[in-house]
C-alpha positions as CSV (number, residue, x, y, z in Angstrom):
1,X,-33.8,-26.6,0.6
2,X,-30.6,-24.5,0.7
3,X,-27.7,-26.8,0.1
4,X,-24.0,-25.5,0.6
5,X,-21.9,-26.9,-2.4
6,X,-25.0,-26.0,-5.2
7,X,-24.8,-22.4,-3.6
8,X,-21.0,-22.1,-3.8
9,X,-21.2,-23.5,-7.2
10,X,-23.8,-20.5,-8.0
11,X,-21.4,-18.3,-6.3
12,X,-18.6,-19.1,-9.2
13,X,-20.6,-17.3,-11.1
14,X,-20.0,-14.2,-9.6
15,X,-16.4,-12.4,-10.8
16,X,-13.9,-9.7,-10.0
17,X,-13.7,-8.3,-13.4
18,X,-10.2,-6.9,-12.5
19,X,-8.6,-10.3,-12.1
20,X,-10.8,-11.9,-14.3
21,X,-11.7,-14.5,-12.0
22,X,-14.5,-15.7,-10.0
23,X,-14.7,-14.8,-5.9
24,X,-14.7,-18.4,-5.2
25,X,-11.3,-19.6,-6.9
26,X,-10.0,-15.9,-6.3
27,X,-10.6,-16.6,-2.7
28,X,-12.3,-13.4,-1.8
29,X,-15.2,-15.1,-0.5
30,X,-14.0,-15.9,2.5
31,X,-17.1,-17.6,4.8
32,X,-20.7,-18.6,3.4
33,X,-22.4,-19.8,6.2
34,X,-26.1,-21.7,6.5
35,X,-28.9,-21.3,8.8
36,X,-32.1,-22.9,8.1
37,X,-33.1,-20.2,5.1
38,X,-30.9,-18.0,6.4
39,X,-27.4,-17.2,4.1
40,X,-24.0,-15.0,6.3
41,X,-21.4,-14.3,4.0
42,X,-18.3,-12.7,3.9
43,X,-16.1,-11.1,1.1
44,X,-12.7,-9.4,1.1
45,X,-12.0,-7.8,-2.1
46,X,-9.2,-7.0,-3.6
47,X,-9.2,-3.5,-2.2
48,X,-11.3,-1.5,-0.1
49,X,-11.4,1.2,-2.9
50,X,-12.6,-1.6,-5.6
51,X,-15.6,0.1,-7.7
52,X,-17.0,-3.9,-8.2
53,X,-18.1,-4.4,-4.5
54,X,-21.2,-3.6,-5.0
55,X,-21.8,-4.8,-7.8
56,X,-20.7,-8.4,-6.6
57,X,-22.5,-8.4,-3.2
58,X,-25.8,-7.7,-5.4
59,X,-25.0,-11.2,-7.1
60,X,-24.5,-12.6,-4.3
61,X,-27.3,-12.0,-2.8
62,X,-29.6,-12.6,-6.1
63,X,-27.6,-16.0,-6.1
64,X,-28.4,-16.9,-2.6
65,X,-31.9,-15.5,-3.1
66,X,-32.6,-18.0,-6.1
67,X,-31.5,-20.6,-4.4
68,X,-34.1,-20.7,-1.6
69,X,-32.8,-18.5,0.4
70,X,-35.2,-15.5,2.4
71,X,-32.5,-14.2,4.6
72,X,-29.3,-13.0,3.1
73,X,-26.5,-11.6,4.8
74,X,-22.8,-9.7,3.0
75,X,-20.8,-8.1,4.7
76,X,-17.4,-6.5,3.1
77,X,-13.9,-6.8,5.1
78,X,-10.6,-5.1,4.4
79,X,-7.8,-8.1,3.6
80,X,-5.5,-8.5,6.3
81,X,-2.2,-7.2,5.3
82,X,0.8,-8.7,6.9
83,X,4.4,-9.8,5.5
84,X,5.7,-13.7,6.2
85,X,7.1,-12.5,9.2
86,X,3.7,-11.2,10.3
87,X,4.5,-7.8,9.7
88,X,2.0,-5.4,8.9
89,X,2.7,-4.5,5.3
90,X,2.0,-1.9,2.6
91,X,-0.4,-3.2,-0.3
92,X,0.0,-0.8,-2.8
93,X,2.7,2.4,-3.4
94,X,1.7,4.3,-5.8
95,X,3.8,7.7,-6.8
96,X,2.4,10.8,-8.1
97,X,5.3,12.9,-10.0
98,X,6.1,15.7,-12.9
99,X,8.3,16.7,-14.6
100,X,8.4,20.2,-13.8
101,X,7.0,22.2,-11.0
102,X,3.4,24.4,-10.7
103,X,1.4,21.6,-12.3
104,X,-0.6,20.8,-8.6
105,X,0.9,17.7,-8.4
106,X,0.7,17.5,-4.3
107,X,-3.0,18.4,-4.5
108,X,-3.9,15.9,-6.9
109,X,-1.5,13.8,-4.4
110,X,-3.3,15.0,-1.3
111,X,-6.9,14.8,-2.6
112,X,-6.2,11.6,-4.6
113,X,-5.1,10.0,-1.0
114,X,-8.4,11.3,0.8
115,X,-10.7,10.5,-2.2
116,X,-9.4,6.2,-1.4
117,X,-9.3,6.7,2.2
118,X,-13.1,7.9,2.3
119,X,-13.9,4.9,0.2
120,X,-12.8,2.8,2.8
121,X,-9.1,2.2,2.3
122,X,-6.4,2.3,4.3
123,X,-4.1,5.1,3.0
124,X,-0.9,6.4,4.0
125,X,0.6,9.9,2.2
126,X,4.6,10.4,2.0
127,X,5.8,14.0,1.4
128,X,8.4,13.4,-0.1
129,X,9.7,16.8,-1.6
130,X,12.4,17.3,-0.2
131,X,12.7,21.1,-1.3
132,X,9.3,22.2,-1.4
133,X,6.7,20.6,0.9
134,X,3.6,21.3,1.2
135,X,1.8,18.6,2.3
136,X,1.2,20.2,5.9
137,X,-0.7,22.6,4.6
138,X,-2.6,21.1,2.2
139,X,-3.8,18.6,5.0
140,X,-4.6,21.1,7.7
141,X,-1.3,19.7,9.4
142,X,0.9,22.8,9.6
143,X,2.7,23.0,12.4
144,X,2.3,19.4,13.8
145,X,5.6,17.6,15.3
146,X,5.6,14.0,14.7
147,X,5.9,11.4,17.7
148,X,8.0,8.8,18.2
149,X,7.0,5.3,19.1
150,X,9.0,2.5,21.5
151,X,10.8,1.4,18.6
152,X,11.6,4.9,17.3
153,X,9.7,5.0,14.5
154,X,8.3,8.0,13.4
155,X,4.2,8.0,14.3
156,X,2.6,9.8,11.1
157,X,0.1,12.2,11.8
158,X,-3.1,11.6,10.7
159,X,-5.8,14.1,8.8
160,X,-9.1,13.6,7.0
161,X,-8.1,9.8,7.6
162,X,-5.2,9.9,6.4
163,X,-1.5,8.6,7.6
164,X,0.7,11.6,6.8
165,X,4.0,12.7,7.3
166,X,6.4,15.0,5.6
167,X,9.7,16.5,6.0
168,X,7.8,19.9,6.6
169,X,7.2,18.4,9.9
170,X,10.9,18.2,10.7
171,X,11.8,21.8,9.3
172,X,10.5,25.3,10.0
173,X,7.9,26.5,7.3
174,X,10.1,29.2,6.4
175,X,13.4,27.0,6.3
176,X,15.4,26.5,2.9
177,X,16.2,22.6,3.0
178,X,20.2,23.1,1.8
179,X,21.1,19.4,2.0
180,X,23.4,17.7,-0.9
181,X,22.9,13.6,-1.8
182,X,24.1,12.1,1.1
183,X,21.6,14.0,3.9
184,X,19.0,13.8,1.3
185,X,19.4,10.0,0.9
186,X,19.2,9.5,4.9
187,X,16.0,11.8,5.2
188,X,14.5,9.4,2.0
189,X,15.0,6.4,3.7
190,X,13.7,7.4,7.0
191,X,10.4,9.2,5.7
192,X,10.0,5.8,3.6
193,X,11.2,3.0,6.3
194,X,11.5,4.4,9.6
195,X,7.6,5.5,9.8
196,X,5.2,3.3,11.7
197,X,2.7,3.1,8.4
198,X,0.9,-0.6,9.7
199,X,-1.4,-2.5,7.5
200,X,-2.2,-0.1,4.5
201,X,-4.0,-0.5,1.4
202,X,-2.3,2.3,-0.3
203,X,0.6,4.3,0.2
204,X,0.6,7.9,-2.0
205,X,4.1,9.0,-2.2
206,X,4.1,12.7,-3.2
207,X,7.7,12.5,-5.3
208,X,9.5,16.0,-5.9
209,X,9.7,17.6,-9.6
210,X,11.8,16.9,-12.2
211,X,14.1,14.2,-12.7
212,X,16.9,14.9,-10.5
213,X,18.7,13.1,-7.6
214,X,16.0,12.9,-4.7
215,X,13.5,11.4,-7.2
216,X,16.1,8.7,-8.0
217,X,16.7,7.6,-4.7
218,X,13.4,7.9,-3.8
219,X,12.2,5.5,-6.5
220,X,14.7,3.0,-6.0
221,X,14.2,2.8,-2.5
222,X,10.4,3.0,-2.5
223,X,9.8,0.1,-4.9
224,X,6.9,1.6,-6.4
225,X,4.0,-0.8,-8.0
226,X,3.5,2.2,-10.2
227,X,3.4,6.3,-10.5
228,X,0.8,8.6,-12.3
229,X,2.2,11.5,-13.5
230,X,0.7,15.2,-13.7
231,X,0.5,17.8,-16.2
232,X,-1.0,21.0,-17.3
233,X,-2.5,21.7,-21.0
234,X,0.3,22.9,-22.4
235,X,3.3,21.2,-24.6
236,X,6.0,22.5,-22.8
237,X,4.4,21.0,-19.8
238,X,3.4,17.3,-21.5
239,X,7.7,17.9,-23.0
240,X,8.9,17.8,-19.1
241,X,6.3,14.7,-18.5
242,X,8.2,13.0,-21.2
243,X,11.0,13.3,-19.5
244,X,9.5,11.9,-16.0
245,X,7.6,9.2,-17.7
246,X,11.2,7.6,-19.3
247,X,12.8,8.4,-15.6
248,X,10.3,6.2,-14.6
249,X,10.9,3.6,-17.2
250,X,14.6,3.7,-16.8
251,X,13.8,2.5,-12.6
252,X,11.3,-0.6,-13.9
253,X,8.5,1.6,-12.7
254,X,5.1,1.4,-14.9
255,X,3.4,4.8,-15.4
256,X,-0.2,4.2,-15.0
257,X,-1.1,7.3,-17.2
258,X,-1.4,11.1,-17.4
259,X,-3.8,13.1,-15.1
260,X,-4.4,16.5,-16.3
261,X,-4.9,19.6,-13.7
262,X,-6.1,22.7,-14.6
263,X,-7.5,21.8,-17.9
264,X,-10.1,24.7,-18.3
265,X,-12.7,26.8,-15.9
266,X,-16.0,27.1,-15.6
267,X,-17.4,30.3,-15.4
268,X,-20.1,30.1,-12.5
269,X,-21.6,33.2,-13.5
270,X,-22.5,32.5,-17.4
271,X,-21.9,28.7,-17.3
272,X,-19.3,29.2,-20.0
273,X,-16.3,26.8,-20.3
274,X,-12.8,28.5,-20.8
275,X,-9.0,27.1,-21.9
276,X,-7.2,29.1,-19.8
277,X,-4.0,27.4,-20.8
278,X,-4.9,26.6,-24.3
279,X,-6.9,23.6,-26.0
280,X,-5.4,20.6,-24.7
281,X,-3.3,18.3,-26.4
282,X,-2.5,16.0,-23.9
283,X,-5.0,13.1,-24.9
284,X,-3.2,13.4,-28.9
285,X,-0.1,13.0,-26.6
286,X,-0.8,10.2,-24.9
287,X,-1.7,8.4,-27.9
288,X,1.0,8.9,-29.2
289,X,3.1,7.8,-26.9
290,X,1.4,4.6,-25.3
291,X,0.4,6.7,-22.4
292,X,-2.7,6.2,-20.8
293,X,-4.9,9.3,-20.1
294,X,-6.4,8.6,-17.0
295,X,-8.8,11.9,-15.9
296,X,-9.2,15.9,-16.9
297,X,-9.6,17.9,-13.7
298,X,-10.8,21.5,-14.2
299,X,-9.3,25.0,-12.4
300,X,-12.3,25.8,-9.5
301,X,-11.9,28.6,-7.4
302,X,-12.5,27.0,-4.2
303,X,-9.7,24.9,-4.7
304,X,-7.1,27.4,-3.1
305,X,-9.0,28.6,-0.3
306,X,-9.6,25.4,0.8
307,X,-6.0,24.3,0.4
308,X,-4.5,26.8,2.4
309,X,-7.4,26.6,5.3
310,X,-5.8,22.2,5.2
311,X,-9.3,21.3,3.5
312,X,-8.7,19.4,0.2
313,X,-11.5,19.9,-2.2
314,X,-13.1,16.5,-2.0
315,X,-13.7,17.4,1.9
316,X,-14.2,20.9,1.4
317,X,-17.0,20.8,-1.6
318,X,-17.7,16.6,-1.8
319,X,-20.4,17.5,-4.3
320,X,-18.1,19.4,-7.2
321,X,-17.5,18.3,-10.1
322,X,-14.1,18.2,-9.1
323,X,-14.6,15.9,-6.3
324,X,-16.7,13.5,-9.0
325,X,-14.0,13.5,-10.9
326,X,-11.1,13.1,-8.1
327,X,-13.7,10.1,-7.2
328,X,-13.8,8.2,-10.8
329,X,-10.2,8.7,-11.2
330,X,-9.7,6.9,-7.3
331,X,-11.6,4.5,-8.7
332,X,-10.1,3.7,-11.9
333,X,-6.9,4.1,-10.6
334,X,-7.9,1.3,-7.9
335,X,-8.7,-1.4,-11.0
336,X,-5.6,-0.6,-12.3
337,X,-3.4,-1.0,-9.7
338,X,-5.5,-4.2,-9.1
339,X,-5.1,-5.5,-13.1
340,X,-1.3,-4.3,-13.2
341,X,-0.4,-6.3,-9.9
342,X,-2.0,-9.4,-10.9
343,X,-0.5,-9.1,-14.4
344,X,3.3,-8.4,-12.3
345,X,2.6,-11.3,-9.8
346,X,1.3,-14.3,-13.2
347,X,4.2,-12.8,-14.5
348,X,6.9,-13.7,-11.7
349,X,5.2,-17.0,-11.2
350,X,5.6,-17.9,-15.2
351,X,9.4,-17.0,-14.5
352,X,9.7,-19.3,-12.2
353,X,8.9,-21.8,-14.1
354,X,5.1,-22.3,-12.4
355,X,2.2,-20.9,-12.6
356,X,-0.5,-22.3,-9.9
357,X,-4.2,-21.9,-9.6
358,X,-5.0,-22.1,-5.3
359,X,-8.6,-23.1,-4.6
360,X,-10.5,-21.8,-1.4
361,X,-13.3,-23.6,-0.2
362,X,-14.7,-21.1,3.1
């Protein structure tokens, strides 16, 4: 005979191995339910993009299984994200930057943002660059005027399930943005606070090049919960990442890692692999410098096509190895974020001068 507190006592078992807790404690298990032989439950993890949700719904349903029961029922909900004030809020703002231009930092950005929204998360994408976007393109949104709502906020325009906007939408294409600090600082803050994002899981700010005065202000008013930073194979190019990656320290903003773009090519016709940039160094580079190195993505010739037609690769060709790649990286990326906020939030709790474990009973 099914009996609720054995079965949420098996259920402890089962953990989030991001935060290192159970789902009970952790309270992501958010209902259990009993019917006769019958088990309904309901888990919220930590985010939609999680790689562990499957995973943990299998053990819970081996759990409920051994325990008597012959029906067994999981279903997965996004957490509802709202502020105290019962805001809808952002969960996660992550920034993708460089220290230099040409490295395909906006389509890692782009196809990063579609590879978390088609694994179920709620994503928003920020062009932020000021100088050069290209967003619009990239996301089949060229041309598109963004709406205003009753409470003038701009109304992002959305693409392959994405929230976008982008100060290409406020500018002709062929334009030269000529603004100095004070214009640029205005058009920063309204791109970032002025936009009606609602609840999201992640927003995927897509920060200018270089080091210069519209990445400042973009950081410091963005609050970032972390940044990834893009390169190319070669030193000169891992020399200007440097220089992003201390930027970044400088503003209190942790650099998840390195992701490489256009580390080699392979040939379709002979199935031979070519440096076309050199043998990388960047993982000896990373090592060296405590940065993580978080993913290799290869040159593939669909890739600018695709852009220009708004397709990003992973909707364009889901089945590359490109798109595998842009998919293991989401993922990983997910955990950290995941690991690094818990780590952030122990950490402001120990300051305090508290730390407190909260038990959930559903």
């Amino acid at each position: 005979m099914l009996n609720r507190d054995t079965l949420m006592q098996a259920l402890s078992a089962v953990q989030e191995p991001d935060l290192q807790r159970d789902i009970v404690s952790a309270q992501l298990l958010h209902s259990l339910h009993l019917e006769g032989e019958t088990v309904t439950m309901t888990l919220v993890p930590t985010t939609p993009a999680s790689p562990h949700i499957a995973a943990m719904v299998a053990q819970m349903q081996a759990i409920a299984t051994a325990q008597g029961a012959t029906s067994v029922q999981v279903s997965v909900e996004r957490p509802v994200l709202l502020d105290a004030a019962g805001k809808p809020k952002i969960a996660c703002m992550i920034g993708v930057g460089a220290g230099k231009g040409g490295v395909g930092k906006s389509t890692v950005a782009s196809n990063l943002a579609v590879t978390l929204a088609k694994a179920g998360a709620r994503v928003g994408l920020l062009d932020a660059d000021i100088y050069g976007p290209s967003v619009p393109i990239l996301m089949g949104l060229r041309g598109a005027k963004p709406a205003v709502n009753a409470a003038r906020q701009i109304v992002p325009a959305v693409a392959h399930g994405v929230k976008t906007t982008s100060i290409g939408f406020m500018v002709q294409e062929d334009m030269a943005v000529a603004w100095r600090g004070p214009m640029i600082g205005k058009a920063v803050t309204q791109l970032l606070q002025d936009v009606e994002w609602g609840e999201l899981d992640y927003l995927i700010v897509d920060l200018p090049p270089g080091t210069g005065d519209v990445v400042l202000s973009l950081c410091q008013a963005a609050a970032l919960d972390g940044a990834i930073v893009v390169s190319t194979p070669q030193d000169v190019a891992f020399a200007d990442v440097l220089r992003a990656v201390r930027m970044f320290s400088m503003l209190k903003v942790e650099v998840v890692g390195l992701v490489e773009n256009m580390s080699h090519f392979l040939c379709p016709d002979n199935g031979k692999t070519y440096e076309i940039f050199g043998p990388s160094n960047s993982p000896r580079h990373c090592a060296a410098h405590d940065l993580q190195f978080l993913a290799s993505l290869p040159i593939e010739l669909q890739v600018s096509p695709s852009a220009d037609a708004g397709l990003p690769i992973v909707v364009a060709d889901p089945q590359s190895d490109l798109s595998h790649r842009y998919r293991a990286l989401a993922s990983d990326l997910a955990s950290r974020m995941v690991r690094s906020q818990a780590a952030a939030k122990r950490q402001a709790e120990v300051g305090k001068g508290f730390f407190t474990v909260h038990e959930h009973t559903p």
